[in-house]
C-alpha distance (Angstrom), angle and dihedral (degrees) to the residues before:
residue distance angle dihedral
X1 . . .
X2 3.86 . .
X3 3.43 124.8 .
X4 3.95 117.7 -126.1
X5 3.82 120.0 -114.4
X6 3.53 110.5 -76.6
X7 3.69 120.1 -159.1
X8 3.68 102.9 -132.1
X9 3.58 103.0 -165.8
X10 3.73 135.8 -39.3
X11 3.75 113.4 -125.9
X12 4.32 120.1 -168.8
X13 3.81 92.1 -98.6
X14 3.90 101.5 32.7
X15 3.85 147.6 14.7
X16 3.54 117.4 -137.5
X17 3.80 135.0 -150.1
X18 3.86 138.1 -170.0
X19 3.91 120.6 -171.0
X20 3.90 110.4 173.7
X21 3.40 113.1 -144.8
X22 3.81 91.5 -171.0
X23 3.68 148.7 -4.8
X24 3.70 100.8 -62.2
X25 4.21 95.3 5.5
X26 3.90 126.1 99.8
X27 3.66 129.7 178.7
X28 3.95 106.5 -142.2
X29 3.58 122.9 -151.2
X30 3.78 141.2 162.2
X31 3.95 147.6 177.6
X32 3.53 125.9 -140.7
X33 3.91 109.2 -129.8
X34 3.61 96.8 179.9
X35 3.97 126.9 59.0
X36 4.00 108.2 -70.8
X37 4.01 103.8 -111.8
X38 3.47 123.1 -117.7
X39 4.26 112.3 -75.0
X40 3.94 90.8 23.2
X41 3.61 123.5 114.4
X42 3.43 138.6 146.8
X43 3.99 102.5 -76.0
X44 4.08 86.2 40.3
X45 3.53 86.3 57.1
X46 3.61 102.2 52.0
X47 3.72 94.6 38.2
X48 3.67 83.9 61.0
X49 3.54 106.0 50.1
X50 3.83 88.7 48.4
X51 3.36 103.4 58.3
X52 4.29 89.9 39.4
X53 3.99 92.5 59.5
X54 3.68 87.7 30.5
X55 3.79 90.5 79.6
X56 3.16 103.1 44.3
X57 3.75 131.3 124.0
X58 4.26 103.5 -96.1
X59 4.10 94.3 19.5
X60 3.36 112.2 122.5
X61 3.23 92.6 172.5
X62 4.14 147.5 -1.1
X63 3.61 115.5 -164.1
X64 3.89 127.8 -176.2
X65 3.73 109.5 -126.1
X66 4.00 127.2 -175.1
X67 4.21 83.1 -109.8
X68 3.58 96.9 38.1
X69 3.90 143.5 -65.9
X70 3.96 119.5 -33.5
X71 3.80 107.5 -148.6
X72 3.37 115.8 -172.9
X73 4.30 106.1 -156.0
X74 3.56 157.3 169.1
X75 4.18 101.9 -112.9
X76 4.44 84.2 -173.3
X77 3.69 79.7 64.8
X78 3.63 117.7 28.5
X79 4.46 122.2 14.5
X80 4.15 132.0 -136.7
X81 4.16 84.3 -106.3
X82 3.64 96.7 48.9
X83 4.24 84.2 41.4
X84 4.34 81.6 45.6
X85 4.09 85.0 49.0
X86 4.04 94.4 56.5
X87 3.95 85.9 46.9
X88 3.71 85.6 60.2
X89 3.45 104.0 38.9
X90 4.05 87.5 56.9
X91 3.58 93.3 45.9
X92 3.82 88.0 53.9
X93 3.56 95.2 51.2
X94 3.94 107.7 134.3
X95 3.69 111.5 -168.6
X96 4.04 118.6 55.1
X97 3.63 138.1 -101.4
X98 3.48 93.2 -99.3
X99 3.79 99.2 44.2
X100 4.01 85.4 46.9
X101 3.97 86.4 46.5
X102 4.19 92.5 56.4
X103 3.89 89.5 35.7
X104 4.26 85.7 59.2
X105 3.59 93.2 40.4
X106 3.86 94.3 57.1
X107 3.47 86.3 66.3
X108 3.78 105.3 45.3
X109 4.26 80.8 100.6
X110 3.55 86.8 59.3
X111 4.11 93.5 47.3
X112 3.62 90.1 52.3
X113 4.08 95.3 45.2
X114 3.53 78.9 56.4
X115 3.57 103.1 52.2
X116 3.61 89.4 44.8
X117 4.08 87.2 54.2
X118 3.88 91.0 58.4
X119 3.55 99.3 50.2
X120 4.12 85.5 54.2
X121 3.41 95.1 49.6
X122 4.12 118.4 82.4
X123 3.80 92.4 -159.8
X124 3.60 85.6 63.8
X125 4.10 106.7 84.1
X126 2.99 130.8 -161.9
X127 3.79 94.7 -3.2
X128 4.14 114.1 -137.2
X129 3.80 97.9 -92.9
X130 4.03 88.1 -140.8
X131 3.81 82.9 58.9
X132 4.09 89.3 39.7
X133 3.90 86.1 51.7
X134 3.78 101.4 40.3
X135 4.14 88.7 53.3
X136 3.81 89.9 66.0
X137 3.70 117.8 98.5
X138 3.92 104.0 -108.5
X139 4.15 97.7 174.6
X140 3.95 109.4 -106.7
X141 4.07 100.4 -30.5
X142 3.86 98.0 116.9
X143 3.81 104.0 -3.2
X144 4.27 81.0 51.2
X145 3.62 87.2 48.5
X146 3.90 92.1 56.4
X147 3.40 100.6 33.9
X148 3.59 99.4 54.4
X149 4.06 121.9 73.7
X150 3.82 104.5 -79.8
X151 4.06 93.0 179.1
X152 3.77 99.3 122.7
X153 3.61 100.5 -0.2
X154 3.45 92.0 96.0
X155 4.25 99.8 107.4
X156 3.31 139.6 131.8
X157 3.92 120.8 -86.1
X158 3.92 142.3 53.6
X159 3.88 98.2 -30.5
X160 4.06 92.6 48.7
X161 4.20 89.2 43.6
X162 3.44 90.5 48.6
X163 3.69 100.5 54.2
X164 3.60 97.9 39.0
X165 4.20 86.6 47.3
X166 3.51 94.2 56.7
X167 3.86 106.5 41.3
X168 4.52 84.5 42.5
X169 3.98 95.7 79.1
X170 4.08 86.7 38.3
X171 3.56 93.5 56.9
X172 3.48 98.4 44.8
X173 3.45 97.1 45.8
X174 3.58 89.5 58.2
X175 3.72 94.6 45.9
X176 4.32 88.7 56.0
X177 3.74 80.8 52.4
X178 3.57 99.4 56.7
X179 3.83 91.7 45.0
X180 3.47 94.7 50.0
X181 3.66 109.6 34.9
X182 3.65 125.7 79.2
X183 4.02 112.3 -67.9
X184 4.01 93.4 -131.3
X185 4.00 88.9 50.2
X186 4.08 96.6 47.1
X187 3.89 93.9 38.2
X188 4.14 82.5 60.4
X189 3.46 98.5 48.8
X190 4.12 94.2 45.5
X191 3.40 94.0 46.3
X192 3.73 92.3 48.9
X193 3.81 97.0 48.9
X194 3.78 85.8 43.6
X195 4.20 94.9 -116.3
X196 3.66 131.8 110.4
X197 3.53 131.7 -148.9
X198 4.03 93.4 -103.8
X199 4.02 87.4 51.4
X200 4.00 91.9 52.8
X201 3.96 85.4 51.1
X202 3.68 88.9 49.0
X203 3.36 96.0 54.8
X204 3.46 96.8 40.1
X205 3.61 89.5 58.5
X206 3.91 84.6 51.0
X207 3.40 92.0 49.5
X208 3.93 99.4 57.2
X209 4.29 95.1 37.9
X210 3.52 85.7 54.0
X211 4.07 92.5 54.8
X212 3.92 82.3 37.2
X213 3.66 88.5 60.3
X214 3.41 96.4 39.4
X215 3.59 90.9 61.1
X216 3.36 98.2 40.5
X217 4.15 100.9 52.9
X218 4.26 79.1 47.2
X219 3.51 95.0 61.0
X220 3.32 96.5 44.2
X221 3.78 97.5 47.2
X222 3.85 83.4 52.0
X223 3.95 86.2 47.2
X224 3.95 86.6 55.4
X225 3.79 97.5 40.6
X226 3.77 85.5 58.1
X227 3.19 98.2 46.6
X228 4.07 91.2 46.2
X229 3.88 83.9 49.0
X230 3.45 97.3 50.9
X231 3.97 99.0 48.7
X232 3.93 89.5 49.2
X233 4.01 89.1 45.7
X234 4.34 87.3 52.3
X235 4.11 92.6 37.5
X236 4.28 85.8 54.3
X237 3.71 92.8 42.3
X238 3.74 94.1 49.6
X239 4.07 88.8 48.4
X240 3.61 85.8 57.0
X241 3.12 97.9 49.0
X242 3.86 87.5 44.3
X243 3.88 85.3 56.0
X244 3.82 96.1 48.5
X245 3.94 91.6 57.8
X246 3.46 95.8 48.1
X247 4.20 92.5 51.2
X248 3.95 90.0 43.4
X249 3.72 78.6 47.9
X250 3.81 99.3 53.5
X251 3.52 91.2 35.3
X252 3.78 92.6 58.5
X253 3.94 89.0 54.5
X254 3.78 89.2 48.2
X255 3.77 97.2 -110.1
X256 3.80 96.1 115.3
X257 3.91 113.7 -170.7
């Protein structure tokens, strides 16, 4: 039997709901109550608070519905408020995707320093093979990506998909680690590279709305395209045919073209 929409809690810029639709499945949805802020809308939104409770501990998974988000989870590990908390925490995100894009790619050096650290250290078994992988020297792929000037180069498309695609199974690779390793072994690795386990699921939340966006601006610039190549395809058939009728009619009054 399905539960009814609970309200979870309302916060000052939102109210949050959770209806479970099954054991382990919850429909997510929300309502602004304050003024959407500037580069929000709907889509933005949902994108968002996806890829927020997407990584964390118990999600299996966070998907974007036309009502809301469907997260599919563990409720022995992680509840409907603490699900309703992520929602809000996305929604009150201040700074942009694309500031929050450059802001994670500063720190891909950092990500890889790390994965480099864990394959070094023996108390670290088996190392996350994303991590293994990401710690051998590949030319300027990600350590390019970083180094270079990423103001403005933030956009959607192959370059943006690319980056966020590769540094994804890195990050959460290394955030499975830190969950699952011993505390006193993680803790010296973060603090060492300078991250902590809230800023790798940060990032990795980053990481995936960016490719989310990415995705989402392609299909519908290929949605528009068609639709651009479609009206131009009926406007030159219906000159033709506008052409046609006037030759049959000059032809029929013996004044062929």
């Amino acid at each position: 039997m399905q539960d009814q929409p609970e309200e979870i809690e309302r916060h000052h810029r939102s109210r949050v709901w959770a209806e479970v639709r099954s054991n382990g499945e919850a429909l997510l949805t929300w309502q602004r109550t304050d003024p959407v802020p500037d580069n929000t809308d709907p889509a933005s939104d949902t994108r968002a608070v996806a890829a927020t409770v997407g990584v964390m501990e118990g999600v299996t998974s966070a998907t974007p519905t036309e009502g809301g988000v469907l997260v599919a989870y563990d409720p022995a590990v992680v509840s409907r408020k603490q699900l309703a908390g992520a929602v809000r925490a996305a929604l009150s995100l201040d700074a942009d995707l694309r500031v929050r894009g450059n802001e994670m790619m500063k720190r891909v050096p950092a990500y890889l320093g790390l994965a480099k650290a864990l394959t070094l250290d023996e108390r670290v078994s088996p190392v996350p093979e994303a991590a293994r992988q990401a710690a051998v020297p590949r030319g300027p792929s990600m350590r390019g990506a970083a180094a270079l000037p990423v103001a403005g180069r933030f956009i959607p498309g192959l370059p943006l998909i690319t980056r966020a695609q590769t540094l994804v199974p890195v990050l959460r690779a290394l955030g499975s680690w830190s969950r699952e390793a011993s505390p006193e072994v993680v803790s010296e690795h973060l603090e060492r590279a300078g991250l902590t386990r809230e800023l790798l699921d940060r990032d990795l939340a980053t990481a995936q709305e960016a490719v989310a966006f990415a995705r989402d601006y392609a299909g519908e610039t290929a949605g528009k395209a068609a639709t651009v190549a479609t009206a131009a395809a009926i406007q030159a058939r219906d000159k033709a045919r506008e052409w046609a009728r006037q030759y049959n009619e000059r032809s029929r009054a013996g004044k062929p073209e």
